[in-house]
C-alpha positions in Angstrom: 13.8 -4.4 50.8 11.7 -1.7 53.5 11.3 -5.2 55.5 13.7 -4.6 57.9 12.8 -0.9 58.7 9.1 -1.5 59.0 9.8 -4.4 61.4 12.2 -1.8 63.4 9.0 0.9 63.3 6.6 -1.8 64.4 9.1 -2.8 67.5 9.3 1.0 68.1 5.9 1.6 68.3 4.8 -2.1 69.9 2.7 -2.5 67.3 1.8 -6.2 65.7 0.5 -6.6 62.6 -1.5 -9.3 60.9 -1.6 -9.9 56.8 -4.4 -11.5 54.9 -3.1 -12.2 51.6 -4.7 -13.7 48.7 -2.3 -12.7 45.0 0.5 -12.8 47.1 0.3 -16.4 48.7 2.0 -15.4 51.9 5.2 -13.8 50.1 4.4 -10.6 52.6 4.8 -12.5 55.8 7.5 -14.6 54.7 9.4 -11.3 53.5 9.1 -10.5 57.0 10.4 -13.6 58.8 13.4 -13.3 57.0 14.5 -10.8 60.0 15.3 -11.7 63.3 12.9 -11.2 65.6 10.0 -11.0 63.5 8.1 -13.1 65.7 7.8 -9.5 68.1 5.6 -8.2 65.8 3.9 -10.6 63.4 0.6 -11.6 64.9 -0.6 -13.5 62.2 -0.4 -13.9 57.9 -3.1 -16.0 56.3 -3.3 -16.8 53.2 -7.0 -16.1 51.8 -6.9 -17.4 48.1 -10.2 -18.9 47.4 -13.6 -16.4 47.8 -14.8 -19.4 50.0 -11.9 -18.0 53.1 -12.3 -14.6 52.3 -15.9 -15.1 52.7 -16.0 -17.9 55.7 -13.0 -16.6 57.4 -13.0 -12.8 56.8 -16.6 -12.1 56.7 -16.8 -10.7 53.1 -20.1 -10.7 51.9 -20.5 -13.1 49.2 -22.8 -9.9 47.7 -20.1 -7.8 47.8 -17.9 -10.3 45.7 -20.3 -10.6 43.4 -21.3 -7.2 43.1 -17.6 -5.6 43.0 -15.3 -8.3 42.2 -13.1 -10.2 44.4 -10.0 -7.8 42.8 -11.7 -4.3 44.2 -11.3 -1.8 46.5 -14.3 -2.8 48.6 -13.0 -6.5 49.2 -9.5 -5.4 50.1 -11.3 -2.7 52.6 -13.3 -5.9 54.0 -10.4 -7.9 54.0 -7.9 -5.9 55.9 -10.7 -4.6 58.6 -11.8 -8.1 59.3 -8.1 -9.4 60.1 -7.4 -6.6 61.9 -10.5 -7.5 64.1 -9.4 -11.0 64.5 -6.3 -11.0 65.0 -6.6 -7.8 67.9 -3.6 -6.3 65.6 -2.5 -2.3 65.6 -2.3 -3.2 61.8 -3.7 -5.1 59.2 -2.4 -5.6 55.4 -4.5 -7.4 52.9 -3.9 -8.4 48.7 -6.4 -9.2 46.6 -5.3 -8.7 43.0 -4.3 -10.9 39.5 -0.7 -12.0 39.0 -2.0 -14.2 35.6 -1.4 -15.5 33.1 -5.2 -14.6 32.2 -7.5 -12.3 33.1 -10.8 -12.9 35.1 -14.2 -11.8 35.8 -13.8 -7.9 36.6 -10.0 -8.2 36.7 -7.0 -7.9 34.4 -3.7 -9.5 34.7 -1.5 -7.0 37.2 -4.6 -5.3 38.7 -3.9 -5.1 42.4 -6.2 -4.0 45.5 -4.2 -3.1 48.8 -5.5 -2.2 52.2 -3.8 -1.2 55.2 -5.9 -0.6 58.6 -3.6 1.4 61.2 -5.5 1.9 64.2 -8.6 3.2 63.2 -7.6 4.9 59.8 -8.1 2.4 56.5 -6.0 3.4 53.4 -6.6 1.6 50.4 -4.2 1.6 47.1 -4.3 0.3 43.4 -1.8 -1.0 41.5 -1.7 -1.6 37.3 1.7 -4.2 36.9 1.8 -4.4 33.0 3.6 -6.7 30.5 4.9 -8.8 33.3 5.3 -12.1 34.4 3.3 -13.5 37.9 6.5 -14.0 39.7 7.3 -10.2 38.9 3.8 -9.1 39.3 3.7 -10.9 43.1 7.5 -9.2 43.8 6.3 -5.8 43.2 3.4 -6.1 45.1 5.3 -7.1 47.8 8.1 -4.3 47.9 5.0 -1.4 47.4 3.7 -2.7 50.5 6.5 -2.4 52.3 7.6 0.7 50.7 4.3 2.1 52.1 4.7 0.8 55.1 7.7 2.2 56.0 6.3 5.9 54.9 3.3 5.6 57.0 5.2 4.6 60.4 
């Protein structure tokens, strides 16, 4: 797991970061914490599962929802921004995505939306887990964030 070396990059660069997680239920941050001195960097993880947060908390427009999807680009972009703000963080991370069993309104089971906010820049990524289970689904979610992570610092 990349956990380790992007916790080593962020204490190299002073950076904190903040997650706002929704598919993965808070498996980023406590991937993290598994690492000593964790609490240097980690400014804050949040689970955002239910639209009602994401739109309450994080200020995503209940239009964009609506109009997008809560599994979409745009939300993630909203998402990660948003937490960034709050939390006064060098980064942000946020999930939105479908770890099943079934599919949903404009998502399919494995269809994940990622956006990281470094500074100013915003990068967003899309993932397509197929034939798995949610456990698996949520686990490699987890490790192509950090695996991104660790190539952008």
């Amino acid at each position: 797991m990349k956990s380790l070396s992007v916790l080593n990059k962020l204490k190299e660069k002073h950076f904190k970061i903040a997650f706002a997680e929704s598919m993965t239920g808070g498996a980023l941050v406590s991937e993290l914490i598994k690492n000593p001195s964790a609490s240097s960097v980690l400014e804050l993880g949040m689970v955002t599962y239910s639209n009602r947060i994401k739109e309450s908390f994080l200020d995503v427009p209940k239009e964009v929802i609506e109009k997008y999807g809560v599994v979409s680009k745009e939300v993630s972009i909203i998402m990660a921004k948003n937490m960034k703000a709050k939390a006064h963080s060098h980064i942000s991370v946020s999930v939105t995505g479908n770890a099943g069993p079934t599919s949903s309104l404009n998502s399919n089971v494995g269809e994940v939306w990622v956006s990281i906010c470094i500074l100013e820049k915003v990068m967003s990524y899309y993932f397509k887990f197929e034939n798995l289970e949610r456990k698996e689904i949520i686990n490699k979610t987890v490790n192509k964030v950090y695996e991104i992570l660790d190539k952008l610092l």
